[in-house]
Steps between C-alpha positions, in 0.01 A plus 500: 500500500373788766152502616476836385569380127313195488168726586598746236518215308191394549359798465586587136402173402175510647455863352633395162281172505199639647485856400705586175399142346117547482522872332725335154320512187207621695592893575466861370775724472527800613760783432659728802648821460823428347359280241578184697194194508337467821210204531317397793761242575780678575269749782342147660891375535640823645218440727528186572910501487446792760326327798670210461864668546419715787391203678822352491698836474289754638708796332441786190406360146590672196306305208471670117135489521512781783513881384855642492427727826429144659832342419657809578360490869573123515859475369594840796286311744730142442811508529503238799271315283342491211279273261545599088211324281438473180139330465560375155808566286412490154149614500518544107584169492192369742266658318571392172527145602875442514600313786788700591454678827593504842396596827810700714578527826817665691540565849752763568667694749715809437416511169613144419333157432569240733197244425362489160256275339411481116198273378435435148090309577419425138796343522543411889862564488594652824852679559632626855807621677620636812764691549789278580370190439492431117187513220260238420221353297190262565283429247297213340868306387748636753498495880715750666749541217781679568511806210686481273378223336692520175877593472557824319658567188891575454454822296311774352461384128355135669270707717090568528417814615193630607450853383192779521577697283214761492666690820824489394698816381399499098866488327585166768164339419598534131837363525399220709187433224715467184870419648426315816842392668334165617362222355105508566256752654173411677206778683235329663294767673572485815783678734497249799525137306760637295734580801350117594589333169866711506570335831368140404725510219289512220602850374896575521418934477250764604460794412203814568497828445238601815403283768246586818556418871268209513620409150852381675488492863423142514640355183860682583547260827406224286772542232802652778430163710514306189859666430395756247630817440264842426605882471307802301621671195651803704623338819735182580279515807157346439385716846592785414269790370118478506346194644169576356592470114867309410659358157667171503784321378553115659620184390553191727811432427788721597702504151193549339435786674819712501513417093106627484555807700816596323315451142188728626763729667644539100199535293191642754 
């Protein structure tokens, strides 16, 4: 592991530990524009997420906690480099005492991740990549496990998927609802650990209908270097289109993937 990772590592953890940890069960929420929560927690992680990165990377941040005109200037101002933060995926969760959230991190360049960093503190599950060199997870019963961790299944009718289906095109989220083509279906609350949990191997599918930059960037590198698959509704190519706001399609497992798209590709 790269010097450069390890302090990212340490980072989040501190930040998650130290910063997210003290605000659950203890913190107002708050409601922003689009109707999203906000609580003090997530501003006093950007924060904190913030100075810590550009210490090691001194480069633009785009974080969702920043007005749009913000990311805007950040995202044109990075292509060389380029931190993407999400302070706490799964603030709905967080404040209602479900402890299913995660801190995100990406570091990209041209528009792609090539360090990312996922940390689940109620849990302390940590999951990292780098691009090239495979996926991982530390936590309380693993050291440095290789993801996956768990083999996938061998079709689509054995399969759990992991589906949200309020953003998904109305006559797909209906089919999927009362004639699902796989066996189970799961939605946790929050974008980053499910792209985790696809590449540990403890869903088989994944499906959303509307995703945000700092929703994926991270998570994305995490499932690709753990041999997943990913693409949107309207493009084979995951990168292509509008890298503020994508759909996605991914399994882990190539079969599994080519049988899933084809399916959605019949009856979306």
């Amino acid at each position: 592991m790269n010097s450069r990772l390890q302090q990212v590592l340490n980072l989040v953890r501190d930040v998650g530990d130290n910063v997210v940890m003290p605000y659950f069960l203890k913190v107002a929420r708050q409601h922003k524009d689009d109707g999203s929560v906000l609580t003090e927690a997530d501003l006093a992680a950007q924060a904190a997420l913030e100075l810590g990165l550009k210490a090691i990377i001194d480069c633009p941040l785009v974080g969702e906690e920043m007005t749009a005109e913000q990311q805007h200037k950040s995202w044109d101002a990075g292509a060389n480099g380029l931190w993407c933060v999400d302070p706490i995926d799964g603030t709905s969760n967080f404040v209602n005492g479900l402890p299913h959230f995660a801190i995100s991190v990406a570091y990209m360049q041209h528009g792609r991740p090539l360090l990312a960093v996922a940390y689940a503190p109620a849990t302390h599950e940590m999951f990292y990549a780098e691009a090239g060199k495979g996926a991982y997870l530390d936590s309380d019963s693993v050291n440095k496990a290789k993801l996956p961790l768990l083999n996938g299944v061998i079709g689509l009718k054995q399969a759990i998927a992991e589906i949200d289906f309020k953003r998904l095109p109305k006559n797909l989220a209906l089919t999927l609802a009362v004639n699902p083509p796989f066996h189970s279906q799961r939605n946790y609350g929050s974008s980053v650990l499910d792209w985790c949990y696809l590449a540990a191997g403890r869903f088989d599918l994944y499906l959303h209908g509307s995703q945000k930059l700092w929703d994926y960037a991270a998570a994305c590198l995490i499932l690709q270097e753990a041999g997943g698959h990913m693409r949107t509704l309207t493009s084979e190519d995951f990168w292509a289109g509008d890298h503020w706001q994508k759909s996605v399609i991914a399994a882990r497992e190539t079969d599994l993937f080519t049988e899933w798209s084809a399916w959605l590709a019949r009856c979306g």
